[in-house]
C-alpha positions as CSV (number, residue, x, y, z in Angstrom):
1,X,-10.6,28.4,-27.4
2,X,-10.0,27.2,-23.5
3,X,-9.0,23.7,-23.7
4,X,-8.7,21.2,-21.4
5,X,-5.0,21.4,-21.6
6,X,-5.6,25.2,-20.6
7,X,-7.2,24.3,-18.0
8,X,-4.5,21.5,-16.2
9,X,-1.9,24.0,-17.3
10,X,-3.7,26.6,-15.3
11,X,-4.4,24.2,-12.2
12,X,-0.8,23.7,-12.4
13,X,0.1,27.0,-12.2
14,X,-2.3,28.0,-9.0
15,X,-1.2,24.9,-7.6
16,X,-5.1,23.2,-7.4
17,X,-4.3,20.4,-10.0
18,X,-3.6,17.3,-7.9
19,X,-1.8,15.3,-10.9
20,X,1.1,18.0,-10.9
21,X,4.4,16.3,-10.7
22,X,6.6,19.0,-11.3
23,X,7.5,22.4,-12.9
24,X,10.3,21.4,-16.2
25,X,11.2,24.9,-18.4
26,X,9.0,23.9,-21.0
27,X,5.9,23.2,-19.0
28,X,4.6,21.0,-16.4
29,X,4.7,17.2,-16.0
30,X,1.7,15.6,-15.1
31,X,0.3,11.9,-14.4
32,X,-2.2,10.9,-16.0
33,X,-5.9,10.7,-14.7
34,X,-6.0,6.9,-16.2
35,X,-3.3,4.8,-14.9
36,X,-4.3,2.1,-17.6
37,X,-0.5,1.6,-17.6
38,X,1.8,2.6,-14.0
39,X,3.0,5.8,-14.7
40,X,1.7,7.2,-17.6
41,X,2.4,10.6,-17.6
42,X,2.0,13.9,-19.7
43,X,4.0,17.1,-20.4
44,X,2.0,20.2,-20.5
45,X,4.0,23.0,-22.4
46,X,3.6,26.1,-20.7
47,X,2.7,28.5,-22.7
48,X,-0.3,26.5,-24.1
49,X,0.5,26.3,-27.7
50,X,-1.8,25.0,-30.9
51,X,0.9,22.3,-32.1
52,X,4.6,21.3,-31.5
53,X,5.1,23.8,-35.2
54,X,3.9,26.4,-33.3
55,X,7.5,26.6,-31.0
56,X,10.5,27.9,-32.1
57,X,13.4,25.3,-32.4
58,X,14.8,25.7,-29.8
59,X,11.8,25.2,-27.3
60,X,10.9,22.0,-29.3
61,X,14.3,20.5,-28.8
62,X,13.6,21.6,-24.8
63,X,10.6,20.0,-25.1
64,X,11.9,16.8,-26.5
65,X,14.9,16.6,-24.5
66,X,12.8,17.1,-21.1
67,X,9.9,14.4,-22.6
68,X,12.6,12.2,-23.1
69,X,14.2,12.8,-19.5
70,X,10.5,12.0,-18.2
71,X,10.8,8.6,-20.0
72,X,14.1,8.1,-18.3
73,X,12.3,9.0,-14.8
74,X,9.5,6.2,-15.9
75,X,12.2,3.7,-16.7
76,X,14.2,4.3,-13.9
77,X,11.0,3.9,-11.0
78,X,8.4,1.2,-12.3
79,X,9.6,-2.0,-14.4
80,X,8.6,-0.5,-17.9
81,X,10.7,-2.1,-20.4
82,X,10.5,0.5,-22.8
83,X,8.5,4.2,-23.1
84,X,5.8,4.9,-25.8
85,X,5.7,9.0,-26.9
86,X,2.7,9.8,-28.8
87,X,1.8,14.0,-29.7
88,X,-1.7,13.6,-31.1
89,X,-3.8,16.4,-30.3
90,X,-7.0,15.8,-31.7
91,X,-9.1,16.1,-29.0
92,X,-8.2,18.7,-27.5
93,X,-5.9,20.7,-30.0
94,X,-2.9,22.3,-27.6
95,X,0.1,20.8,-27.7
96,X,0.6,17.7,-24.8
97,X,2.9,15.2,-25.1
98,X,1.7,11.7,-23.8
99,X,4.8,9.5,-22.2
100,X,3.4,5.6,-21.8
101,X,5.8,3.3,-19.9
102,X,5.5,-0.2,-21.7
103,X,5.7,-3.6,-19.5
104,X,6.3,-7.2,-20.4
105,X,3.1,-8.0,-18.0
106,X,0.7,-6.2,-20.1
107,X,-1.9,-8.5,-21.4
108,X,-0.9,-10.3,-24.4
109,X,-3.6,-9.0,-26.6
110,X,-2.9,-5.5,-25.8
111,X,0.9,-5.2,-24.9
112,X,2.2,-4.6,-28.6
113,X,-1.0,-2.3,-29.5
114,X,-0.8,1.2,-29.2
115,X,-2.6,1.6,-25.5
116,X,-5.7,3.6,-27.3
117,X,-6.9,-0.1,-27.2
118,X,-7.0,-0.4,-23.2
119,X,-9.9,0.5,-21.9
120,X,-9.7,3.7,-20.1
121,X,-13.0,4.0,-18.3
122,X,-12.5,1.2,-16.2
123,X,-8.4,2.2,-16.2
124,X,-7.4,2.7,-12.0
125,X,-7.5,6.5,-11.5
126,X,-4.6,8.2,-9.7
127,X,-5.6,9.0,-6.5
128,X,-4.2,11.4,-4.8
129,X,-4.8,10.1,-1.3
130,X,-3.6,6.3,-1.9
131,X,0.0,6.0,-0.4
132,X,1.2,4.3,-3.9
133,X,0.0,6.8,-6.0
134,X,1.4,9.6,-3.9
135,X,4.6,7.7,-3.9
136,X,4.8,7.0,-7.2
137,X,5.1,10.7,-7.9
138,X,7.7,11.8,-5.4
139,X,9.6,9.4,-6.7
140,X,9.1,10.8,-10.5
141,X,9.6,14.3,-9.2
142,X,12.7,13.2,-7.3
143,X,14.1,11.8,-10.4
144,X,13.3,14.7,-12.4
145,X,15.2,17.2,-9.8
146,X,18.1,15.0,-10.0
147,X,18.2,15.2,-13.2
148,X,18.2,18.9,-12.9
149,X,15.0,19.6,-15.2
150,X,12.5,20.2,-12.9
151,X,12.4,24.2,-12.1
């Protein structure tokens, strides 16, 4: 079954999905359509697999390390105070790892819920022909080069 995560993965591969920050070995990084919160990004494995059990240990500790390193990217470019990681898969079951930076300017009712509570339809949508958007992703993919994970 072609998922939607098949299909980004595959835009990112042909070089047609505009949301593609940058190659990493395990897969692609990704922001997010929804910029709810600044940043929010995702990591695409590449291979598409069902679930993080389907990867041998020693791609799941690649992916974990570079998901982590994408948090550091997130921390070290907007004012997130902390990241959120959340693997969830349930609708659409191939692996993606969702990477949320945090801030202290969140609205009170929402800034210590999980941010399924924000409302993602009316979220700002990354735009890939707004100047701060487009920024906001060099500077991730800078960080991630520096940090010598992006391929």
């Amino acid at each position: 079954m072609a998922t939607l995560i098949h299909q980004w993965v595959e835009g990112c591969r042909s070089g047609s999905n505009p949301r593609t920050i940058a190659r990493v070995s395990s897969g692609w990084v990704v922001i997010g359509a929804s910029q709810f919160v600044k940043g929010y990004c995702l990591l695409l494995p590449d291979p598409v697999v069902s679930d993080l059990n389907a990867l041998s240990l020693k791609a799941r500790a690649t992916l974990m390390e570079e998901v982590s390193i994408v948090g550091d990217a997130l921390l070290a470019v907007t004012d997130a105070v902390r990241i959120n990681y959340e693997i969830l898969g349930n609708l659409e079951p191939a692996l993606h790892v969702h990477v949320f930076p945090r801030f202290d300017d969140e609205p009170g009712e929402l800034r210590t819920k999980p941010v399924w509570f924000y409302d993602w339809d009316s979220a700002p949508q990354f735009d890939a022909g707004n100047a701060t958007d487009v920024s906001l992703v060099e500077d991730i993919r800078s960080y991630l080069h520096e940090a010598g994970i992006a391929v």
